[in-house]
MARFI-787938 format. One record per atom (N, C-alpha, C): residue number from 0; atom name; x, y, z. Coordinates in steps of 0.05 Angstrom, whole numbers, plus 5000, padded with zeros to 4 digits. Layout:
# residues N
R    nr   atom      u      v      w
R   NUM     CA      X      Y      Z
...
END
This chain:
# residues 275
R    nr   atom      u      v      w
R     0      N   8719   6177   1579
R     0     CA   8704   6201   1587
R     0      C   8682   6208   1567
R     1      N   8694   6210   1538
R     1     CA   8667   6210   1526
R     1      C   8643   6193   1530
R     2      N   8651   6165   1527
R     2     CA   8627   6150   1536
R     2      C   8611   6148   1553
R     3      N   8620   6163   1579
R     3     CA   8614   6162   1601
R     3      C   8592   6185   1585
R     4      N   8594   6209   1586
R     4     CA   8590   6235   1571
R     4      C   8565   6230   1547
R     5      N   8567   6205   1536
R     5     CA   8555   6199   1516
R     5      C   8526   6191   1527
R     6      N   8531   6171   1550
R     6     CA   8510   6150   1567
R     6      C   8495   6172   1579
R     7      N   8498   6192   1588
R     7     CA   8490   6222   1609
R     7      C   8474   6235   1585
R     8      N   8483   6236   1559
R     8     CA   8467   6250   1547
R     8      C   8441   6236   1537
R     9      N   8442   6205   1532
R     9     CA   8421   6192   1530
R     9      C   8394   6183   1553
R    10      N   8401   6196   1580
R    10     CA   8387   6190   1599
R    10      C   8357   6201   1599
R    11      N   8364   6226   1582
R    11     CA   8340   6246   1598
R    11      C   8313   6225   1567
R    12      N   8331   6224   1546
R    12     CA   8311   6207   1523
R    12      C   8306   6183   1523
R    13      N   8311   6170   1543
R    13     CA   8308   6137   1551
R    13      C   8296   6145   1574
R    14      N   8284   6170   1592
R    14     CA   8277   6166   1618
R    14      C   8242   6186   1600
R    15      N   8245   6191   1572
R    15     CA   8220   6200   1568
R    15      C   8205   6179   1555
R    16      N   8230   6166   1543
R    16     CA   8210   6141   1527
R    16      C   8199   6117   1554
R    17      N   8214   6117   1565
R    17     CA   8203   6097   1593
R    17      C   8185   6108   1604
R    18      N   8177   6137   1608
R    18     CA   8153   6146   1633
R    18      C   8133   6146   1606
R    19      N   8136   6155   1587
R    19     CA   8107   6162   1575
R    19      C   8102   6142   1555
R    20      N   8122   6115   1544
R    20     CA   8115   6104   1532
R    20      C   8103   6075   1535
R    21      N   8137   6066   1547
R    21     CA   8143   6037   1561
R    21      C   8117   6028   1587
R    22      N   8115   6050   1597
R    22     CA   8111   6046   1623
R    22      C   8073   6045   1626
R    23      N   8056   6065   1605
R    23     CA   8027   6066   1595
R    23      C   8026   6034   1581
R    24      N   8049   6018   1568
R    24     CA   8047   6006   1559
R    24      C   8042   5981   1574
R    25      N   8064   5976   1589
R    25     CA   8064   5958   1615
R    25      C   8038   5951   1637
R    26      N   8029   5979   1640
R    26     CA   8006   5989   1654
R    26      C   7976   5976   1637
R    27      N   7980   5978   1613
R    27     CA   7954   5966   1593
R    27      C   7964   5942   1593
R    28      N   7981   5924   1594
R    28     CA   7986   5901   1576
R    28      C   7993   5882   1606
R    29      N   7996   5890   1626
R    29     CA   8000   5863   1642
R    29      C   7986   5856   1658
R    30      N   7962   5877   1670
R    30     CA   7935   5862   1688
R    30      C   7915   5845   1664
R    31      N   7932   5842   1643
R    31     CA   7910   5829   1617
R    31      C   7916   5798   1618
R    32      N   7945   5787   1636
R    32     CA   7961   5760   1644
R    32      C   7955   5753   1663
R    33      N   7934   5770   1684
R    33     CA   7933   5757   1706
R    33      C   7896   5751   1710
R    34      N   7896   5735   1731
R    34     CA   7872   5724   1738
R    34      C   7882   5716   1763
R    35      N   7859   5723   1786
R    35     CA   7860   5716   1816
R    35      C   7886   5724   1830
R    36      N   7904   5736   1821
R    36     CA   7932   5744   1817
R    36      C   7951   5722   1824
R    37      N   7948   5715   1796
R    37     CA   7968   5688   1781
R    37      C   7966   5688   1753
R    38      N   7986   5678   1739
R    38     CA   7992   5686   1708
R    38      C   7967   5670   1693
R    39      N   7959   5673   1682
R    39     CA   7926   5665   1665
R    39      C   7929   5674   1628
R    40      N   7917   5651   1613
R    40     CA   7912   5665   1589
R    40      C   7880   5668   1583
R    41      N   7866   5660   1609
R    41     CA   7841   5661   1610
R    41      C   7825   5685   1594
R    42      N   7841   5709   1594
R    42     CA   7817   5731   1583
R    42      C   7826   5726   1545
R    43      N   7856   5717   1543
R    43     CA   7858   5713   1509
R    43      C   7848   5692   1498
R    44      N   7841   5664   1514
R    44     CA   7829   5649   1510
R    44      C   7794   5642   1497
R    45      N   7788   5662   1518
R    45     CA   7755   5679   1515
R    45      C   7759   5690   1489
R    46      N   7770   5715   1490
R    46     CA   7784   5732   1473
R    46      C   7776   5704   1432
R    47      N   7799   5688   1427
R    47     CA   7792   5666   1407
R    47      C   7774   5657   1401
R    48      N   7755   5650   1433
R    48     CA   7746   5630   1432
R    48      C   7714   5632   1418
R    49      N   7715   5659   1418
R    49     CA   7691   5676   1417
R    49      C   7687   5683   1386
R    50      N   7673   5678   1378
R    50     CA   7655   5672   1352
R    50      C   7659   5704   1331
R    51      N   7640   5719   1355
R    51     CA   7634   5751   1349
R    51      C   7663   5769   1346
R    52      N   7678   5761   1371
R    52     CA   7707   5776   1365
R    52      C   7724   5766   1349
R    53      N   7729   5736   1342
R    53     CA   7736   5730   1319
R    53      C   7726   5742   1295
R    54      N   7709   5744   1286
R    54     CA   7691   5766   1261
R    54      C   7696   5785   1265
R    55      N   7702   5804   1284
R    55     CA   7719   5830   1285
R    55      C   7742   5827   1281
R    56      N   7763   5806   1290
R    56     CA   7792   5797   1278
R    56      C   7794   5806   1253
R    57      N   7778   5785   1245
R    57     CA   7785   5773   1217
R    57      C   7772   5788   1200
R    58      N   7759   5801   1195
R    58     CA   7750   5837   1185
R    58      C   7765   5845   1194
R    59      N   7778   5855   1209
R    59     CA   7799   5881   1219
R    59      C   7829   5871   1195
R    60      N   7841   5847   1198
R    60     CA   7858   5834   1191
R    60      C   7861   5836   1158
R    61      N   7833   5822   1156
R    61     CA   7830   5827   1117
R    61      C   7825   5849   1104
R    62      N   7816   5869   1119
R    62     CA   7819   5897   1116
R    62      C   7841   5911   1105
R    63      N   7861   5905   1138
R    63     CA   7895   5924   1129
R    63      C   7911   5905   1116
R    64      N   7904   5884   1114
R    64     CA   7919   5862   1086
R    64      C   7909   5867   1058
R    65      N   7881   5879   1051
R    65     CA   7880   5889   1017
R    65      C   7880   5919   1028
R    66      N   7874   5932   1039
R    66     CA   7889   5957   1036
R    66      C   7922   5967   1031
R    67      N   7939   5946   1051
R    67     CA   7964   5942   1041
R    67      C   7978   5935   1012
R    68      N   7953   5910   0997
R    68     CA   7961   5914   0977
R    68      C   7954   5927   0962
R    69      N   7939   5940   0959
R    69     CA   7917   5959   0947
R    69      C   7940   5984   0939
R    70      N   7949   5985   0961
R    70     CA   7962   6018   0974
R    70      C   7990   6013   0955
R    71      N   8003   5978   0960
R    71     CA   8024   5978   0941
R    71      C   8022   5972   0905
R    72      N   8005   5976   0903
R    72     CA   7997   5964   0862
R    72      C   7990   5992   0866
R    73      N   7982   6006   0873
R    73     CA   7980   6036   0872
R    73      C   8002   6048   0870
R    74      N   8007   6051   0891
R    74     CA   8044   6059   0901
R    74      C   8059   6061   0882
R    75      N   8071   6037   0876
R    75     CA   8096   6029   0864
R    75      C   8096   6051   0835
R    76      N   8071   6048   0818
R    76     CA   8077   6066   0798
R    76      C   8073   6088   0795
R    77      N   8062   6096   0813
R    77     CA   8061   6130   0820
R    77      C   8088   6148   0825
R    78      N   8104   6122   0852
R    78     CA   8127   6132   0858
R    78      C   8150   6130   0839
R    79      N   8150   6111   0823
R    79     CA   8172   6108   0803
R    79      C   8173   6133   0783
R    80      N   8144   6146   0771
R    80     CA   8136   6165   0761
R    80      C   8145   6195   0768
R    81      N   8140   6188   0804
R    81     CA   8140   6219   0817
R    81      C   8173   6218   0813
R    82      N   8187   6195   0811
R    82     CA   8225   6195   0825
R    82      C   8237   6200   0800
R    83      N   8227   6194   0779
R    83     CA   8235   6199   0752
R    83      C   8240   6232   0735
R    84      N   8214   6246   0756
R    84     CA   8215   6271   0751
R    84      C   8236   6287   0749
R    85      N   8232   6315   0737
R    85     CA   8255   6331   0749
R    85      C   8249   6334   0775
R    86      N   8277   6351   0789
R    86     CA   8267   6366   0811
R    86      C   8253   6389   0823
R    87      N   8247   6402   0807
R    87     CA   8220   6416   0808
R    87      C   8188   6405   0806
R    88      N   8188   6388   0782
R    88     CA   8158   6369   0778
R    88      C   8162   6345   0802
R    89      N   8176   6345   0807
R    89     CA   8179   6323   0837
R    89      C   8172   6331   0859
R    90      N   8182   6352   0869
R    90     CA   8170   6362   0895
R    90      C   8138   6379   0894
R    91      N   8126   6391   0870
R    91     CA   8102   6385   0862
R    91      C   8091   6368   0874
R    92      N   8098   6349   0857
R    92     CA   8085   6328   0847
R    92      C   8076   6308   0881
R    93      N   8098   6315   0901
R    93     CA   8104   6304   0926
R    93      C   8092   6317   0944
R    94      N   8078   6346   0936
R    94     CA   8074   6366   0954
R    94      C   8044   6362   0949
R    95      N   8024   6340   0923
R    95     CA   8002   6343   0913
R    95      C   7991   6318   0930
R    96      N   8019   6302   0932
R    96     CA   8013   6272   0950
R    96      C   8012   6274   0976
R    97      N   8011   6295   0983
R    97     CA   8010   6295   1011
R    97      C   7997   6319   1027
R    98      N   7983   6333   1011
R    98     CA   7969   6363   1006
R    98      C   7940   6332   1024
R    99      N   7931   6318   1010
R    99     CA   7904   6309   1027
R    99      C   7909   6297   1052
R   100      N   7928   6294   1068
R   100     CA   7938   6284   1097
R   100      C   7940   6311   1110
R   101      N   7939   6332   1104
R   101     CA   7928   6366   1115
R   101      C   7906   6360   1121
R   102      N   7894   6348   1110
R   102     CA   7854   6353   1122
R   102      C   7857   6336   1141
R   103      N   7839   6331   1164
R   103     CA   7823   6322   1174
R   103      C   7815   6299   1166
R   104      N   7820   6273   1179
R   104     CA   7813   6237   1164
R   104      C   7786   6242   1169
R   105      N   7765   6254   1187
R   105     CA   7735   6263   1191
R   105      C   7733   6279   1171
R   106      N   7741   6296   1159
R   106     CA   7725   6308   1134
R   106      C   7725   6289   1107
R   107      N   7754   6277   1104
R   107     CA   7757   6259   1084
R   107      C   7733   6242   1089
R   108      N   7722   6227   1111
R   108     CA   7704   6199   1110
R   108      C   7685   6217   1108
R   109      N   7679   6247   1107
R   109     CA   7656   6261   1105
R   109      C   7649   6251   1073
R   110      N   7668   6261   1062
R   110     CA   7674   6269   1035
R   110      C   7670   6232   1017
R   111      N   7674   6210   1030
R   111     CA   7668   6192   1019
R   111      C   7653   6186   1020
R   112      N   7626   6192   1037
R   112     CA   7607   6186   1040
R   112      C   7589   6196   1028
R   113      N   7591   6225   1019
R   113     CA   7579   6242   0997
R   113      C   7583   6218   0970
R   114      N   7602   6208   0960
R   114     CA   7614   6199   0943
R   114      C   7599   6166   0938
R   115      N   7598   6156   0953
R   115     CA   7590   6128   0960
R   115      C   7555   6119   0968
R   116      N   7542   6145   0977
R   116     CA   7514   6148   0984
R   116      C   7497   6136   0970
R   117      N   7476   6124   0976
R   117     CA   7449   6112   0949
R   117      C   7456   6137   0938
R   118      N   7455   6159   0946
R   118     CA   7446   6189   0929
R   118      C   7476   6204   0923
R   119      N   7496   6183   0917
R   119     CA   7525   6194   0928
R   119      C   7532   6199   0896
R   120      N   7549   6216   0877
R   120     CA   7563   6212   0857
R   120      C   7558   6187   0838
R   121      N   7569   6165   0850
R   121     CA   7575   6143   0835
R   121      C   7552   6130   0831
R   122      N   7533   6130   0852
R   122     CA   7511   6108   0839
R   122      C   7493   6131   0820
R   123      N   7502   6157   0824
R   123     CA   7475   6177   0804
R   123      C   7490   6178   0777
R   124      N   7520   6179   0775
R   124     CA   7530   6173   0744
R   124      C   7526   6142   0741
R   125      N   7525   6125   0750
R   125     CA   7513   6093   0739
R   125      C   7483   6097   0731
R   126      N   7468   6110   0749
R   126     CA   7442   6109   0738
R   126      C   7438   6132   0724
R   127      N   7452   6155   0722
R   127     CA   7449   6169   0689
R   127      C   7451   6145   0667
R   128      N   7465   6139   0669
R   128     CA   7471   6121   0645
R   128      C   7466   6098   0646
R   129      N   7442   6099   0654
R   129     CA   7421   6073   0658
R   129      C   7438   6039   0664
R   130      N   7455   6047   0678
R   130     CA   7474   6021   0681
R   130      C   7465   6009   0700
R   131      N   7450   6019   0719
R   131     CA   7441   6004   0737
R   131      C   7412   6019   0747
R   132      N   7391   6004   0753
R   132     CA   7363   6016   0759
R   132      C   7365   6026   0786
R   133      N   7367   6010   0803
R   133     CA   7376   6027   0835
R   133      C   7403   6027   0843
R   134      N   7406   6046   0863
R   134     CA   7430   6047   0867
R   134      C   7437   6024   0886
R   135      N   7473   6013   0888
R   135     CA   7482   5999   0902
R   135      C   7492   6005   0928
R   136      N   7494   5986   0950
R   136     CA   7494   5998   0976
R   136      C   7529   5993   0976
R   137      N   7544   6021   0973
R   137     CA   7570   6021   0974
R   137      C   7578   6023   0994
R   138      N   7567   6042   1015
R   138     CA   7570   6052   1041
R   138      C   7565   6040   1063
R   139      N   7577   6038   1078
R   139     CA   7569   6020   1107
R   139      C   7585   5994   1093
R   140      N   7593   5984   1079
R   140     CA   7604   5959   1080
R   140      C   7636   5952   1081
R   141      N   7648   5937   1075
R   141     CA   7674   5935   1075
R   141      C   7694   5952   1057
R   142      N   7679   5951   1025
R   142     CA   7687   5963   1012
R   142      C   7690   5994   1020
R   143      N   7673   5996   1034
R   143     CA   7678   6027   1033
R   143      C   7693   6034   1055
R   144      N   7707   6014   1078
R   144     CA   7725   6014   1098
R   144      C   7751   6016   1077
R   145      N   7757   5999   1056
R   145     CA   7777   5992   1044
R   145      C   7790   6019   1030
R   146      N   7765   6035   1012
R   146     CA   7772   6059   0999
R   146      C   7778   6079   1011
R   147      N   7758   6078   1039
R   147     CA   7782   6098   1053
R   147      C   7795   6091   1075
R   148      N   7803   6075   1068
R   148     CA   7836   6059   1079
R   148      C   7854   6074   1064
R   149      N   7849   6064   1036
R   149     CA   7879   6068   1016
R   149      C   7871   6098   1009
R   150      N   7849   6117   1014
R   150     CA   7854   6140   1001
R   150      C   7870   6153   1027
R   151      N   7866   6143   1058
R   151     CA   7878   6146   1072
R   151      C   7916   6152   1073
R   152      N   7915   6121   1071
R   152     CA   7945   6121   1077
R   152      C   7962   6113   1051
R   153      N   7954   6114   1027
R   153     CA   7969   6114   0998
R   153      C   7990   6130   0997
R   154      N   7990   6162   1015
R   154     CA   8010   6190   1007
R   154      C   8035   6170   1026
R   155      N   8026   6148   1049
R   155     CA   8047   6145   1066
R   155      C   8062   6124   1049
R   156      N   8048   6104   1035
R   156     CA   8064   6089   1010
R   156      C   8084   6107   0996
R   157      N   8070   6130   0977
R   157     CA   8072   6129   0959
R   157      C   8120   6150   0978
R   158      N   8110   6157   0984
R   158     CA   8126   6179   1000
R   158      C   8156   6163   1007
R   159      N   8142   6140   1027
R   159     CA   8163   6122   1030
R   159      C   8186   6113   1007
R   160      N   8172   6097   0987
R   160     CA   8177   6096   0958
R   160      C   8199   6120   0944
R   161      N   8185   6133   0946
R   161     CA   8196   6161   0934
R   161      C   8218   6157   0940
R   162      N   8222   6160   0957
R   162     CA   8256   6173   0987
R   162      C   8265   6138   0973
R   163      N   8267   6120   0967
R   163     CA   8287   6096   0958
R   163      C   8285   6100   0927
R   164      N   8268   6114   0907
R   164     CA   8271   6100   0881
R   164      C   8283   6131   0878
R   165      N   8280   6148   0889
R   165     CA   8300   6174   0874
R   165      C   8327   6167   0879
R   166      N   8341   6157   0898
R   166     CA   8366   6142   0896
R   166      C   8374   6126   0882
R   167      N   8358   6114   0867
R   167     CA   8363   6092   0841
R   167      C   8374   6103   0830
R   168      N   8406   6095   0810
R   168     CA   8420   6111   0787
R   168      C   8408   6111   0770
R   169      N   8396   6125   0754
R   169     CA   8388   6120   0709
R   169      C   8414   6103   0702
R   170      N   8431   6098   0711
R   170     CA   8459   6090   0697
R   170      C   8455   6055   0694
R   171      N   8440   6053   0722
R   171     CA   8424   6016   0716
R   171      C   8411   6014   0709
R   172      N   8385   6033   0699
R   172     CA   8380   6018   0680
R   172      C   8384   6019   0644
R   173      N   8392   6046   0640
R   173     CA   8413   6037   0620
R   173      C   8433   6020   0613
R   174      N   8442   6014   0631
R   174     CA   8452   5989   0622
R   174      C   8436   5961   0628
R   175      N   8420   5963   0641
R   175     CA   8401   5934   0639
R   175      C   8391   5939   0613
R   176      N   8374   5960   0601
R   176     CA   8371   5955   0572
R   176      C   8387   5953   0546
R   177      N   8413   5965   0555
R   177     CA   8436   5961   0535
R   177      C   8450   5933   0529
R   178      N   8431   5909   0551
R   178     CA   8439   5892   0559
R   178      C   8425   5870   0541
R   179      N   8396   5877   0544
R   179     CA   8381   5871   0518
R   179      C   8354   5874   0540
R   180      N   8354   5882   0557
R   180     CA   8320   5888   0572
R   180      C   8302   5907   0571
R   181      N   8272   5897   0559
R   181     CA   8263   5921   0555
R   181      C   8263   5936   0587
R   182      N   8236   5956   0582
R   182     CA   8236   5982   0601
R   182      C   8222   5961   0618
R   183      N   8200   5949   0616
R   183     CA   8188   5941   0636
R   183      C   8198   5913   0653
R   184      N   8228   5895   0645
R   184     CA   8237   5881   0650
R   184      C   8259   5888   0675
R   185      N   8263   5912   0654
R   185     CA   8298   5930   0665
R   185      C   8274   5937   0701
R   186      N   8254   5956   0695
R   186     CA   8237   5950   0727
R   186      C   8236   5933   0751
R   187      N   8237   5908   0741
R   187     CA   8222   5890   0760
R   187      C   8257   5875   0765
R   188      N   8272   5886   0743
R   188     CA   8301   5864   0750
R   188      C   8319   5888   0766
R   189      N   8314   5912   0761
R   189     CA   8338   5934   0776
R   189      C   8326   5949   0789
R   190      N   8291   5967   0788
R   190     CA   8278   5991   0811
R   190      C   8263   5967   0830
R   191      N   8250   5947   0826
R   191     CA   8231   5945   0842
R   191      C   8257   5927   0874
R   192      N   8270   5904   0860
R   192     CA   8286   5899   0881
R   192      C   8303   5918   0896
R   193      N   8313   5942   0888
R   193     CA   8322   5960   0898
R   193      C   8303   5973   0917
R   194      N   8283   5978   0908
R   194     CA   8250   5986   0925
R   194      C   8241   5971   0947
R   195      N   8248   5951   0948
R   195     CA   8246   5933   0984
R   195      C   8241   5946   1000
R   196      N   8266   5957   1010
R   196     CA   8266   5973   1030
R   196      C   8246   5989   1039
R   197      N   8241   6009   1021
R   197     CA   8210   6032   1017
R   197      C   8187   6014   1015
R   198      N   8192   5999   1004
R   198     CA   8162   5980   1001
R   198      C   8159   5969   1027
R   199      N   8178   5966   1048
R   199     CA   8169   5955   1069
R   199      C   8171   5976   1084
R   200      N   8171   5999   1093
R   200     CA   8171   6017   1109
R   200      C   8138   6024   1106
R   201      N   8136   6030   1075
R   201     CA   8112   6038   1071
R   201      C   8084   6015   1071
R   202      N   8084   5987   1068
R   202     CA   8064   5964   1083
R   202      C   8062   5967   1105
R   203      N   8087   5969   1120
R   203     CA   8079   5970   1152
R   203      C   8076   5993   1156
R   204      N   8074   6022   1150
R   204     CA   8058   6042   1159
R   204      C   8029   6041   1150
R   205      N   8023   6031   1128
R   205     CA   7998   6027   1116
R   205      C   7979   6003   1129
R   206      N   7993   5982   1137
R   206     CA   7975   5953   1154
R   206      C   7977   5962   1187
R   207      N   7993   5982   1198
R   207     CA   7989   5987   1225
R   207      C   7963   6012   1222
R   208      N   7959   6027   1200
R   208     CA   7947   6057   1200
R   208      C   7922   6041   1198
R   209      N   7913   6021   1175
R   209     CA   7896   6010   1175
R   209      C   7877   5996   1189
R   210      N   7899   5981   1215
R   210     CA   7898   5954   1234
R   210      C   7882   5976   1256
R   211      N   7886   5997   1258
R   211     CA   7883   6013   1288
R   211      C   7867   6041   1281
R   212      N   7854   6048   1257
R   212     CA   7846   6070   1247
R   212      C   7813   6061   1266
R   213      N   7809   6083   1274
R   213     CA   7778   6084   1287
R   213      C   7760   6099   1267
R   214      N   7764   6127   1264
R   214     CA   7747   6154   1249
R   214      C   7727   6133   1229
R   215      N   7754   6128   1206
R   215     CA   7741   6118   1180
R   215      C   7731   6085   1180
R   216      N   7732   6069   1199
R   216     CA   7714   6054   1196
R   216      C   7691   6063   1205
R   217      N   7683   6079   1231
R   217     CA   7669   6084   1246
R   217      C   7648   6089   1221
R   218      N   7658   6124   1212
R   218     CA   7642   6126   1194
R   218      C   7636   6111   1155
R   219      N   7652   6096   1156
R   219     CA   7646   6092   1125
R   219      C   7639   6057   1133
R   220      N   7635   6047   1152
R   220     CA   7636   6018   1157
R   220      C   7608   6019   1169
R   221      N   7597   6041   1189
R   221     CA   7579   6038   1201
R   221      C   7580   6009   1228
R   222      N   7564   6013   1243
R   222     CA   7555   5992   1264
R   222      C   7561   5968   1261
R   223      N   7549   5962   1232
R   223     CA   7554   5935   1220
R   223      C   7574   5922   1212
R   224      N   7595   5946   1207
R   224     CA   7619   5929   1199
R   224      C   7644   5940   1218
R   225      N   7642   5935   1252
R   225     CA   7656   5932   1271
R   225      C   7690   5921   1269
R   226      N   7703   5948   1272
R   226     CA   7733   5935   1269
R   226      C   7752   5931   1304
R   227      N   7767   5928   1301
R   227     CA   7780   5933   1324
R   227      C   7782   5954   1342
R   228      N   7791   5975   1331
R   228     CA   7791   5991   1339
R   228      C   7767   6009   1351
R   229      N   7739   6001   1340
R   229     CA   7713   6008   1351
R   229      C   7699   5992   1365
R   230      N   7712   5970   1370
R   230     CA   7710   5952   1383
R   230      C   7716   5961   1419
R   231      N   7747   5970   1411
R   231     CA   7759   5983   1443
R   231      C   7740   6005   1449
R   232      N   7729   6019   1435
R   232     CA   7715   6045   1440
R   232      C   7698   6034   1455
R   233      N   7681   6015   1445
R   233     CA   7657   6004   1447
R   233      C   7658   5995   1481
R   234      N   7676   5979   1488
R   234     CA   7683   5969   1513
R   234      C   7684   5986   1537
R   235      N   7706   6012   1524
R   235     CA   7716   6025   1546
R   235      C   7694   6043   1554
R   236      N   7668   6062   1527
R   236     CA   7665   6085   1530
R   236      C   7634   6069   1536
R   237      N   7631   6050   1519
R   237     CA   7604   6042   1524
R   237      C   7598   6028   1543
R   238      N   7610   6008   1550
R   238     CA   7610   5982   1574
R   238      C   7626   5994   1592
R   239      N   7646   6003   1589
R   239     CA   7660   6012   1613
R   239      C   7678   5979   1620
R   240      N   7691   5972   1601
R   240     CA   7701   5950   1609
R   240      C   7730   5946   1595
R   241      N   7756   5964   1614
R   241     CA   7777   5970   1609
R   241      C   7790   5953   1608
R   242      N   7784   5921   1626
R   242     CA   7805   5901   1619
R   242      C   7797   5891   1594
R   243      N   7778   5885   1585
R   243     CA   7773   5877   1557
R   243      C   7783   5892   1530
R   244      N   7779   5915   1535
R   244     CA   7792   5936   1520
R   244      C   7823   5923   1520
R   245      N   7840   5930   1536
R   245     CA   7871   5927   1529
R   245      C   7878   5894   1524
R   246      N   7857   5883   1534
R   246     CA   7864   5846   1516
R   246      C   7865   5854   1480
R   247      N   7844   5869   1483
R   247     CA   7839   5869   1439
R   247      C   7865   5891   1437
R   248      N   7874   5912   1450
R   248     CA   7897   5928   1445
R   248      C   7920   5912   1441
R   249      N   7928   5892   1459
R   249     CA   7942   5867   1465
R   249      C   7942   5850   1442
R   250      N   7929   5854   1431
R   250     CA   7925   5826   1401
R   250      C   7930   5842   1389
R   251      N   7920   5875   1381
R   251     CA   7925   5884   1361
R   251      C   7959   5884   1361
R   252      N   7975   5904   1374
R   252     CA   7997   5898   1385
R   252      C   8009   5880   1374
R   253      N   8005   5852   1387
R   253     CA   8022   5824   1372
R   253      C   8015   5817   1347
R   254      N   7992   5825   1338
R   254     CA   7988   5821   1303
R   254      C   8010   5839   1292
R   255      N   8010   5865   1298
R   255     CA   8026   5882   1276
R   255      C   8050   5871   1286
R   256      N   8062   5860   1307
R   256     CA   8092   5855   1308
R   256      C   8096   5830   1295
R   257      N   8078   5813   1281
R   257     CA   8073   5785   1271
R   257      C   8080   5792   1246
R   258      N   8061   5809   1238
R   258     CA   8063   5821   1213
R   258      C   8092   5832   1205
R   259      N   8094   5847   1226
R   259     CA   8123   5860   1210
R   259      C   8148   5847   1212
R   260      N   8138   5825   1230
R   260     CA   8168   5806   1226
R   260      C   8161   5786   1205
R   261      N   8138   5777   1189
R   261     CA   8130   5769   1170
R   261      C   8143   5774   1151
R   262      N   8138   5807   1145
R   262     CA   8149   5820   1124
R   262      C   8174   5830   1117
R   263      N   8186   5833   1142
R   263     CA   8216   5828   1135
R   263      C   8228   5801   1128
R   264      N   8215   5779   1136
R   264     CA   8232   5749   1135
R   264      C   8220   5755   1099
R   265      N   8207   5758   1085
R   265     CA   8197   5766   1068
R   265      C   8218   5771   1049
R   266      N   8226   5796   1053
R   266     CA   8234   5812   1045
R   266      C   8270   5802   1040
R   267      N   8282   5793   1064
R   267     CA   8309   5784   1070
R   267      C   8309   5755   1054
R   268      N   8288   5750   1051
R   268     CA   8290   5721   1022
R   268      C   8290   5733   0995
R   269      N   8273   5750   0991
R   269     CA   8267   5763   0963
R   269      C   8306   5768   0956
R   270      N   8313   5785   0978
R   270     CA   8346   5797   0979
R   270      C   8358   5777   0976
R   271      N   8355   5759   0982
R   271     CA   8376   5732   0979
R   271      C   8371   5716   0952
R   272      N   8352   5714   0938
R   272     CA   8345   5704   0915
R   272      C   8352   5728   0896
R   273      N   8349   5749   0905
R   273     CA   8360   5770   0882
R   273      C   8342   5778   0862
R   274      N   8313   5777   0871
R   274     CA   8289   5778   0861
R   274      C   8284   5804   0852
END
């Protein structure tokens, strides 16, 4: 009876994830297999074979792959820092990391662009100080996709992290150094393997935010440096060409599920070596 009771209560949340999720999904992803109506890989084929969308790939790809790591050599010691706190300077400290995901990702790429401009901050303190005679073109290029990538989605690193290294006992690593390890040994042999877990929650929120973010390439990448996701814009709003659109949705899609089964096989070896 309960179970019966149990199955009835799960219907109405398996009949919302199927109408609004499963089903938009199905709807984008399977007139993308057919051709003449028969199964075809003709449009992913194109899709490869193609020079120009390959260079949007592979920019889109190398993007949320150094932003990911970017986001984790960042991460890792921020969060060990923030988990170490008390509990007062912790939730601070947690409330400071996540105070810039309140704004608007359009005001932020506003705000980098002020920052990044021939006439931006950085190139007018280089050329105060005569370090450089003109300014460098920071903006519109990759780099400046990358910075606000990770100024982006760093609070989702660093957060993840948090929530696994505040569960770490002090009691291991006192005894890893009573053992004879220093501080920065006792790290990498007792918090960081313990940190897996968060470390991979937080890559794959950071390489999917990255993989599929439109705003901040749009604006800090410019025209020229075309990602995926302005790519679909480009198709649907400009060309008007919806099957094309959900082929590149369709790759994006199987990349991040590539990826995150990557990173767990990853991860489940690190665990087995005891890394």
């Amino acid at each position: 009876m309960k179970r019966k009771l149990s199955y009835v209560l799960i219907i109405p949340g398996l009949s919302i994830i199927l109408f609004f999720l499963i089903m938009p999904l199905i709807n984008t992803i399977f007139p993308t297999f057919l051709a003449n109506e028969s199964f075809s890989l003709e449009k992913y084929s194109k899709f490869f074979n193609d020079k120009y969308f390959m260079q949007i790939f592979n920019r889109t790809f190398r993007i949320s792959l150094i932003s990911s790591f970017v986001c984790m050599m960042l991460g890792v010691p921020v969060a060990y820092f923030i988990s170490r706190s008390s509990k007062k300077a912790r939730g601070l400290l947690i409330a400071c990391t996540v105070f810039p995901m309140l704004t608007n990702s359009v005001v932020r790429s506003f705000a980098w662009m002020n920052i990044l401009g021939k006439n931006g901050l950085i190139n007018k303190i280089l050329m105060d100080f005569n370090i450089i005679e003109q300014p460098y073109k920071l903006l519109y290029t990759e780099f400046a996709i990358i910075v606000g990538s990770v100024y982006l989605f760093l609070p989702l690193m660093i957060v993840s992290l948090v929530g696994v290294m505040e569960n770490i006992d002090n009691d291991l690593l006192e005894a890893a150094e009573s053992l004879g390890a220093n501080r920065l040994k006792a790290f990498f042999k007792i918090i960081f393997p313990l940190s897996i877990p968060g470390l991979i929650v937080g890559t794959v929120l950071v390489f999917t935010g990255a993989l599929t973010a439109y705003t901040t390439p749009q604006l800090l990448g410019g025209n020229s440096n075309m990602v995926l996701a302005t790519l679909i814009y480009q198709k649907t709003m400009s060309l008007g060409d919806w099957n094309g659109a959900a082929v590149v949705s369709t790759v994006m899609i199987l990349t991040t599920l590539l990826v995150i089964g990557t990173i767990n096989k990853l991860a489940s070896r690190l665990n087995e070596r005891g890394v």
